[in-house]
C-alpha positions in Angstrom: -59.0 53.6 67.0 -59.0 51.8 63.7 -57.2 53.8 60.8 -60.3 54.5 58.0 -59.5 51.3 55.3 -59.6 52.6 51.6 -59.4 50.9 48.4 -56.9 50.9 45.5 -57.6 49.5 42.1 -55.0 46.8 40.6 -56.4 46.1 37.0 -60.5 45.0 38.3 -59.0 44.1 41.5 -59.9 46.2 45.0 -57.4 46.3 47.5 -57.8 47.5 50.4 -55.5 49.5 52.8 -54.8 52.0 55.7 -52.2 54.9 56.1 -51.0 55.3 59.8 -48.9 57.9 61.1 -47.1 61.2 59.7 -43.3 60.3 59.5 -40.5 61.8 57.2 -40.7 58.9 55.0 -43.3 55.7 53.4 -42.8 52.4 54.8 -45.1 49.8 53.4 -46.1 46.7 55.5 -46.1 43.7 53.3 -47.7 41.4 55.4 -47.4 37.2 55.2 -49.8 34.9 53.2 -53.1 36.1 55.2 -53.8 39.7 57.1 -56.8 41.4 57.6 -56.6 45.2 58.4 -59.6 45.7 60.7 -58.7 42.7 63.1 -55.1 43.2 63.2 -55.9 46.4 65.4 -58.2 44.4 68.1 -55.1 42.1 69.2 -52.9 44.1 71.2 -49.8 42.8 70.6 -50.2 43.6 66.5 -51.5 47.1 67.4 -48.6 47.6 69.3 -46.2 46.4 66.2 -47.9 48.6 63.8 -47.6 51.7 66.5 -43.7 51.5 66.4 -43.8 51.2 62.9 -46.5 54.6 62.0 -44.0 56.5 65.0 -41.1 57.3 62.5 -43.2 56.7 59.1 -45.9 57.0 57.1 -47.1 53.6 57.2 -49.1 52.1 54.8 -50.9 48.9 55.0 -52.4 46.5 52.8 -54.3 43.1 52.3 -53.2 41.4 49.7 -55.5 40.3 47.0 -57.4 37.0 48.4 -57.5 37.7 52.1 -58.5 39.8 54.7 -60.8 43.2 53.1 -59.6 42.7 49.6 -61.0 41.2 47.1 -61.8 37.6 47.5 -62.7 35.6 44.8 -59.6 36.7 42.4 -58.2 32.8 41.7 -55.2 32.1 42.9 -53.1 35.6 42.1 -49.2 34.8 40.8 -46.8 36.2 42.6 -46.4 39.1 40.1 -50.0 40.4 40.4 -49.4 40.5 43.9 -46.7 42.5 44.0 -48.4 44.4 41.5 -50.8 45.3 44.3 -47.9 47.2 46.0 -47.6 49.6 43.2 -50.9 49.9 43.0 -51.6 50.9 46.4 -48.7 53.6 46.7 -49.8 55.2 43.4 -53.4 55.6 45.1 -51.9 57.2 48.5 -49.4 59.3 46.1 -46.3 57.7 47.2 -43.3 58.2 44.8 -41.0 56.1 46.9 -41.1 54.1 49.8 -39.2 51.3 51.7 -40.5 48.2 52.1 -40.8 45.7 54.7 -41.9 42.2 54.0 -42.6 40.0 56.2 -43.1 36.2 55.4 -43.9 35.2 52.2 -44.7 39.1 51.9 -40.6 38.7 51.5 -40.7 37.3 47.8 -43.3 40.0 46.6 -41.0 42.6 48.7 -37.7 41.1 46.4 -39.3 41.1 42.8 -40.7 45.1 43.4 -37.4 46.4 45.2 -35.8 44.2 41.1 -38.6 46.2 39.4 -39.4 49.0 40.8 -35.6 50.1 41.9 -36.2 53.5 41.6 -39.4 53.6 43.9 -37.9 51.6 46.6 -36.3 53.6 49.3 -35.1 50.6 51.4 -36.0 46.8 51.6 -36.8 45.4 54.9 -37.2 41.7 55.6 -38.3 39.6 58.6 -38.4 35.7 58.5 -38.3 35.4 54.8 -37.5 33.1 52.4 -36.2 32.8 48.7 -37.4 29.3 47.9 -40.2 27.4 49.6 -39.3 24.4 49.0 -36.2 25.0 50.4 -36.4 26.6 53.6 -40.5 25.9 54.5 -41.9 22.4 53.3 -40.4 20.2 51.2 -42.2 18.5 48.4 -43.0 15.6 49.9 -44.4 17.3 52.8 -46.5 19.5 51.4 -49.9 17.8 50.4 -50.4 16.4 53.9 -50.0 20.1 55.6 -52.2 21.3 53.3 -54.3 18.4 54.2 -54.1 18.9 58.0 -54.5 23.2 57.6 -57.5 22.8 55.5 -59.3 20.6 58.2 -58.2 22.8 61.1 -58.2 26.0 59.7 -60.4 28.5 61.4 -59.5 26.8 64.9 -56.2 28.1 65.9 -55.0 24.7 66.3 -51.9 26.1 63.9 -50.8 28.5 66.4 -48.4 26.3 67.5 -46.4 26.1 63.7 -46.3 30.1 64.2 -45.6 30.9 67.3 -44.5 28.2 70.0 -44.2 30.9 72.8 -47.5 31.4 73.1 -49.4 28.4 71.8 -50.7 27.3 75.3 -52.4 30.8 76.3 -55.9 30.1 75.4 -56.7 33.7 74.7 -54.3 33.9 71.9 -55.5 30.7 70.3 -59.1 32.3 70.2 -57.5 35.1 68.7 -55.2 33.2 66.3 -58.2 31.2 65.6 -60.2 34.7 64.6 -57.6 35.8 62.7 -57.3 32.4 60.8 -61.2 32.9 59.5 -61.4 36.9 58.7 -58.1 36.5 57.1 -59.5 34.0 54.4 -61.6 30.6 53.9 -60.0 27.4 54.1 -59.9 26.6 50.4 -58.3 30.1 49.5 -55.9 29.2 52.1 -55.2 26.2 50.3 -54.9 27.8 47.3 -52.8 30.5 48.4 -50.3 28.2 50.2 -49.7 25.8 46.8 -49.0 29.4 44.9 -46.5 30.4 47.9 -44.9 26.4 47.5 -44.0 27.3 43.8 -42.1 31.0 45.1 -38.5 30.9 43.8 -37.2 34.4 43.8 -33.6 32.8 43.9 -32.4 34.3 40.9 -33.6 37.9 41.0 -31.8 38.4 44.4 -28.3 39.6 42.9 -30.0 41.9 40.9 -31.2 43.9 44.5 -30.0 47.1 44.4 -31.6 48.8 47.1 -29.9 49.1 50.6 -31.3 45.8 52.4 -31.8 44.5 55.7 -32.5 40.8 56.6 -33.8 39.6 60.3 -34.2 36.7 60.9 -35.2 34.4 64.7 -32.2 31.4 64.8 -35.3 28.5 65.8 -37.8 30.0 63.4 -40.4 26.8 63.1 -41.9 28.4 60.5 -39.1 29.2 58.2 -35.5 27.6 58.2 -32.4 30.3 59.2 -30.4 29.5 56.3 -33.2 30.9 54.1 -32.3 34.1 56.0 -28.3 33.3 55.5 -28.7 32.5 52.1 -30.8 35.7 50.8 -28.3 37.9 53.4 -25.3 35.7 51.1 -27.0 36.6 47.7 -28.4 39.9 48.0 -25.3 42.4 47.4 -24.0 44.0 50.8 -27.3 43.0 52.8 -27.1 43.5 56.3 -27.8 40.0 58.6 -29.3 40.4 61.6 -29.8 36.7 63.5 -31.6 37.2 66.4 -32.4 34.4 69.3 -36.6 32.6 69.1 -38.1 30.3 68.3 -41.6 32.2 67.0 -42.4 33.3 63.2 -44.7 35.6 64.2 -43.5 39.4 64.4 -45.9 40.3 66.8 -44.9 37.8 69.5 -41.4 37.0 71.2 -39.0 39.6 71.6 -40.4 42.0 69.2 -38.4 44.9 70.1 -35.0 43.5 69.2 -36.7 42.9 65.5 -38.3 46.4 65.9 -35.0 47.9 66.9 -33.0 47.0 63.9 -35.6 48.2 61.3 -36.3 51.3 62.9 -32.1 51.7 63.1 -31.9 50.1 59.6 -34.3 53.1 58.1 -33.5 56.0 60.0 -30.0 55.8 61.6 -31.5 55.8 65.2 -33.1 53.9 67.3 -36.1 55.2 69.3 -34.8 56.6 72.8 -37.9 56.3 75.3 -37.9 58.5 78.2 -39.7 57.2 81.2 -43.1 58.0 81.4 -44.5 58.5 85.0 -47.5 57.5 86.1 -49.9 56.2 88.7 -50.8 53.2 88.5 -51.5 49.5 90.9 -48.9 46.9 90.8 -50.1 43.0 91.1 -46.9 40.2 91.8 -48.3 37.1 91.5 -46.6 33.8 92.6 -47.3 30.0 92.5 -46.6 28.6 95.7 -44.1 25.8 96.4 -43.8 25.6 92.2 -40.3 24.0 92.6 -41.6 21.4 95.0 -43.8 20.8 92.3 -42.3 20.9 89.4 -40.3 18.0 90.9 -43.0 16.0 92.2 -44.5 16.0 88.5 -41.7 16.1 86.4 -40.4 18.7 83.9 -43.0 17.8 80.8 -45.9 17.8 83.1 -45.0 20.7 85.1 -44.5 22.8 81.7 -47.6 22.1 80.4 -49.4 23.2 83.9 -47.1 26.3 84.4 -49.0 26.8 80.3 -52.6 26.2 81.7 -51.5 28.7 84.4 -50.0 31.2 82.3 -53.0 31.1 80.2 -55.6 31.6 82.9 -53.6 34.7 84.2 -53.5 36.4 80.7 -57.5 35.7 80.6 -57.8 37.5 83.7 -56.0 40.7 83.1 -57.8 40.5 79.7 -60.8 40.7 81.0 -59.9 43.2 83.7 -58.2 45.5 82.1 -54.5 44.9 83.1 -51.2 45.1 81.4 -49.1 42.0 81.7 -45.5 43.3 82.0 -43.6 40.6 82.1 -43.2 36.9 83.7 -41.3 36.0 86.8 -40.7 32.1 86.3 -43.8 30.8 87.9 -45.2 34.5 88.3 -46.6 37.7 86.6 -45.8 41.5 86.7 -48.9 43.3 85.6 -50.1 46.9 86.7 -53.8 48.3 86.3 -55.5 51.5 86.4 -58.0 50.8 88.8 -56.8 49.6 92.3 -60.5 47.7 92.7 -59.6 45.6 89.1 -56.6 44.8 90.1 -58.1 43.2 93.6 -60.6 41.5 91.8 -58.2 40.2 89.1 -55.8 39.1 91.7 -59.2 37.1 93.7 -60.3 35.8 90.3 -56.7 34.3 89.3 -56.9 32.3 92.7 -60.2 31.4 92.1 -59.4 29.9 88.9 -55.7 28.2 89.1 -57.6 26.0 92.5 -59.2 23.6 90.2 -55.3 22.8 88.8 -54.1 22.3 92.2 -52.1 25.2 92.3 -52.2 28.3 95.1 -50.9 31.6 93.8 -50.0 34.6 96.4 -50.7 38.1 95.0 -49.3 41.1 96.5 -50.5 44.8 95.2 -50.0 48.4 95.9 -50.7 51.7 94.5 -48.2 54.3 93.9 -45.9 56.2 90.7 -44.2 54.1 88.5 -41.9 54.7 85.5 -42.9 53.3 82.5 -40.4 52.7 79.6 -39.3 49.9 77.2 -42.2 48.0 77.9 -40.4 47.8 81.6 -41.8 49.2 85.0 -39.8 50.9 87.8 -39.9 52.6 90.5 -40.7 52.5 94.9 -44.1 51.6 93.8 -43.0 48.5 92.1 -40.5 47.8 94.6 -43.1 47.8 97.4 -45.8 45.9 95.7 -42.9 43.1 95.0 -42.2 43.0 98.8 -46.2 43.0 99.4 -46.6 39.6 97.0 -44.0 37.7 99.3 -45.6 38.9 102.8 -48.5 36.8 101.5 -50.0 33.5 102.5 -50.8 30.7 100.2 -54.0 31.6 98.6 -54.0 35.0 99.6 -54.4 38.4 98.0 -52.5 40.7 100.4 -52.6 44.8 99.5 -51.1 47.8 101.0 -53.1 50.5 103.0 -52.8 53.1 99.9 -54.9 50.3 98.0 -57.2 49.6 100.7 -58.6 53.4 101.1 -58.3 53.8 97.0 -61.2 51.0 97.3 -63.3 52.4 99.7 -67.0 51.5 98.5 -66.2 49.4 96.4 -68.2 46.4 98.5 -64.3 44.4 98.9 -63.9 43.7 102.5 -60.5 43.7 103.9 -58.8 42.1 107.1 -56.0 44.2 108.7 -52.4 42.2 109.2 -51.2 45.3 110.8 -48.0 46.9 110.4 -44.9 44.9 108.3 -41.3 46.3 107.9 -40.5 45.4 104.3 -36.9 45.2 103.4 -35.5 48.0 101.6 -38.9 50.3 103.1 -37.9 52.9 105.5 -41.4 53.1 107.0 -43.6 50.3 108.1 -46.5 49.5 105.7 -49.8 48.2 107.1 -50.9 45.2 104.9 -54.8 44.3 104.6 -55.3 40.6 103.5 -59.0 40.9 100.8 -61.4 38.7 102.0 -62.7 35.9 99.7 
């Protein structure tokens, strides 16, 4: 559900914000140069970033002046009315003190309160930052043609790719990207915004930090260059550095945990420990058949950019049934479901759709207990539905018996391939290829 949004006033200004969660202390999210509170909660993997973050604080949540529910048509703000707007929003959800994590160019505002404001800043956070635009983002000479190029193809998450790399061929999260591009602001205020954030120099305020500071940064960051990280970790006295491995400047995609991890550990000592929650659920393996034959028959370029158009069409599909991708296997997916008849159908409509590419996938599902923890699966359940997804043909969808009764009237007609001893199974499992 999506937290009620409220508004603080900064001078005539309305900004508007959320408070999550019920933790010992405030954190507030200083997002990068556009946000938008409502939509940020309808793509899961941001709703899952802010969760973390509202577990062990009182988060609060803002869009800057500009963008996303705030006030629009404000000019182009300087950087110290924006950061303005963080004051402004704590003293509205009574917050005498809070840390601060910035994330972005939400970095520099983050810097000049934590120099102003050091007795309201419990902590300073910072993910892929930077102290200098010109610097460490674009330099001058580069800047009027990506404003250019943005303006043209804002709105059609044709940027993706300049934010996050790792998921720029999944179709799905273009759309989304491509949502979140228009609600988040129009393509003049994004123009207009991103010639204020080319003049941000914060450079000579950072010795003056006081406040106990963490610094994160991705070593391949394509958005923004690692030695802005090494250089604010160099000037800010005894900041912690944290260089972690990725390529993406988004938060919300790569390995998001590890970034997760260190600000959670950073801000309260600890990091989370998750015990396993157990649950039932269906497992789906899926597997591209003869992908290394392939891969070399097409070369590596080629074969990437199919194994993309793959990966996207498998993400649309558990989208739209309701499954949880877990993780990738190469040239394959983990996912598990809450519906065993989903799961078949999502498995039928994967083949169905990778044909056209020339590809065959094998899918392999069963239905059983599972333990759920770090975002990681485990358990006989998982083991069985892996050795399930390699009994398969080419092509096929091939399910245990414990699937097959779950589904009964459910209209999916099954063939019976009998009894199978699966390596590592004590019993036999009987296996029921789905008809097509």
């Amino acid at each position: 559900m999506v937290p009620k949004t409220r508004y603080a006033k900064s001078g005539d200004i309305k900004i508007a914000y959320q408070v999550v969660g019920d933790g010992p202390f405030d954190l507030v999210l200083v997002p990068g140069f556009i946000s938008n509170l409502d939509v940020a909660w309808d793509e899961p993997h941001r709703a899952r970033v802010w969760t973390r973050l509202a577990a062990f604080s009182r988060l609060i949540m803002f869009d800057k002046r500009g963008t996303g529910l705030s006030d629009r048509t404000v000019g182009v703000p300087t950087l110290e009315e924006r950061m303005d707007d963080v004051r402004a929003v704590m003293d509205s959800v009574g917050s005498q003190q809070a840390a601060l994590f910035g994330i972005s160019e939400g970095g520099a505002m983050s810097v000049l309160f934590a120099a102003t404001y050091p007795e309201r800043t419990r902590a300073l956070a910072l993910y892929g930052t930077y102290g200098h635009f010109r610097s460490w983002v674009l330099p001058p000479d580069r800047i009027e043609g990506a404003l250019e190029r943005m303006e043209k193809a804002w709105g059609t998450g044709e940027s993706l790719a300049l934010f996050a790399p790792s998921v720029a061929a999944d179709e799905n999260f273009r759309q989304s990207w491509a949502r979140f591009e228009r609600l988040g602001a129009s393509p003049s205020a994004v123009v207009a915004l991103m010639r204020m954030n080319s003049e941000i120099d914060v450079r000579p305020i950072l010795p003056s930090i006081r406040v106990p500071t963490l610094i994160v940064h991705r070593q391949g960051d394509v958005r923004v260059n690692v030695e802005a990280g090494r250089f604010m970790a160099e000037k800010i006295p005894n900041a912690k550095y944290v260089e972690l491995q990725g390529n993406d400047h988004l938060l919300w995609t790569g390995d998001t945990d590890c970034v997760l991890d260190e600000v959670e550990e950073f801000l309260t000592g600890s990091r989370s420990a998750v015990e396993a929650d157990r649950v039932l659920a269906t497992v789906l393996f899926t597997d591209i058949v003869n992908s290394t034959k392939r891969a070399e028959k097409i070369g590596d370029r080629a074969w990437h950019d199919l194994l993309g158009h793959h990966n996207a069409i498998v993400r649309r599909e558990l989208l739209r049934h309701r499954g949880r991708e877990v993780r990738t296997l190469g040239d394959g997916f983990l996912a598990t479901f809450d519906g065993p008849a989903r799961s078949i159908r999502c498995a039928l409509a994967i083949n169905e759709s990778v044909e056209p590419l020339g590809l065959q996938v094998r899918a392999g599902l069963h239905t059983g207990e599972i333990e759920v923890a770090d975002d990681d699966v485990s358990g006989i359940a998982v083991h069985i539905a892996s050795r399930v997804a390699t009994m398969a043909k080419p092509g096929q969808v091939l399910v245990s018996n414990t699937v097959r009764d779950l589904v009964a009237g459910s209209n999916i007609r099954f063939h019976d391939e009998g009894h199978h001893s699966l390596k590592g199974i004590t019993d036999s499992v009987r296996l029921f290829a789905v008809e097509r």
